[in-house]
C-alpha positions, -999 to +999 in steps of 0.1 A: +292-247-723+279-263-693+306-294-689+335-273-693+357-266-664+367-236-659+408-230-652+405-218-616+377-207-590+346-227-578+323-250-588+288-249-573+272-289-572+248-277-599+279-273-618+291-308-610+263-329-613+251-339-641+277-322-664+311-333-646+302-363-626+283-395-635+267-401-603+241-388-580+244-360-551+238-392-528+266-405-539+290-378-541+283-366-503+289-400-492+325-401-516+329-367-496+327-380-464+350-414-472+373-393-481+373-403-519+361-369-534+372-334-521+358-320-495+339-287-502+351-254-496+324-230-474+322-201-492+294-181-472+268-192-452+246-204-480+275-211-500+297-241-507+318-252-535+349-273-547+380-257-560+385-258-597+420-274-591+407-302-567+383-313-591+404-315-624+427-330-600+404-359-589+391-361-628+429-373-634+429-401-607+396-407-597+394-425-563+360-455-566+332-446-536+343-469-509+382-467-512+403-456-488 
């Protein structure tokens, strides 16, 4: 199923959004770059995801857009 997370690896934003996080890509690059969502891991090139563990973390204790 598509809003399952997975118990470790990498999830691709097509993963996250819609299925994991109620918000828009917008909003979770800006939450990236405050600080208030996990930053991306580069994977290749072409390629960046989170890590499974910073997610389910973050899912736990979310941190609101804006806080610091």
């Amino acid at each position: 199923m598509k809003n399952e997370v997975p118990e470790a690896g990498f999830l691709r934003q097509s993963r996250l959004i819609p299925y994991l996080l109620p918000f828009s890509t917008a909003t979770l690059w800006l939450m990236v770059r405050a600080g208030t969502f996990p930053a991306p891991v580069r994977l290749s090139a072409g390629v960046t995801a989170w890590r499974v563990e910073d997610v389910r973390a973050w899912m736990q204790f979310p941190t609101p857009e804006g806080a610091a």
